[in-house]
C-alpha angles and dihedrals in degrees: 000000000000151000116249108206109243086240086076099045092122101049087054101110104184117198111241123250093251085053096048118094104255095244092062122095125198112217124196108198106185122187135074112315102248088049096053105033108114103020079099080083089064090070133066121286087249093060118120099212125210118191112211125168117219105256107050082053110119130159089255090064096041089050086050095045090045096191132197098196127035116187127180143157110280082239123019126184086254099035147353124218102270082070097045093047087048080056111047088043092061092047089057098242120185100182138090124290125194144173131220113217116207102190096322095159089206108043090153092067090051087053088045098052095042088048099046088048101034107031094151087062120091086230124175135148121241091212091181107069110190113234117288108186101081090058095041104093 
């Protein structure tokens, strides 16, 4: 796991899913770093994580990381979900996307909004976000 700077975006060369071995999983975690930092426990031991904060996305880097796998907060200080699933509709993403809740008392009217405006994205919600404290430093 690691986080790559956004100054080396472009010598970042992903594997694609097919040359991966089959029990790897690329995960995309987008928000800002402290935020996000953790959830990779939410995904399996065998997971490669790239940290990428929202706005220095861009349908280039998504194509060079090639995820499998995108999490995010639900809200972040740059963005919310609705933004990041436009996104990654556009960019023609066929992986997974999913949101991490932190005490959002109504996550099903967050699944139901991503999934009426955005049907073509594999969209759920990770209600159960791991602790963070002891990783924020």
């Amino acid at each position: 796991m690691g986080n790559i700077s956004t100054s080396k975006f472009f010598d970042v060369i992903a594997m694609s899913r097919k040359d991966r071995q089959s029990d790897t999983i690329m995960t995309l975690m987008v928000g800002e770093y402290a935020r996000v930092q953790g959830a990779e426990n939410l995904m399996p031991t065998s997971s490669a994580v790239f940290y990428l904060d929202f706005k220095d996305l861009s349908a280039d880097v998504l194509r060079a990381v090639n995820p499998d796998v995108v999490i995010s907060p639900a809200i972040g200080t740059t963005f919310d979900c609705l933004e990041l699933a436009e996104f990654l509709e556009k960019a023609a993403f066929s992986g997974r996307y999913r949101v991490v809740l932190d005490k959002i008392p109504r996550p099903d009217i967050i699944c139901r909004e991503v999934r009426h405006t955005h049907p073509m994205l594999d969209f759920d919600v990770i209600s159960e976000k791991p602790e963070l404290a002891k990783h924020m430093n």
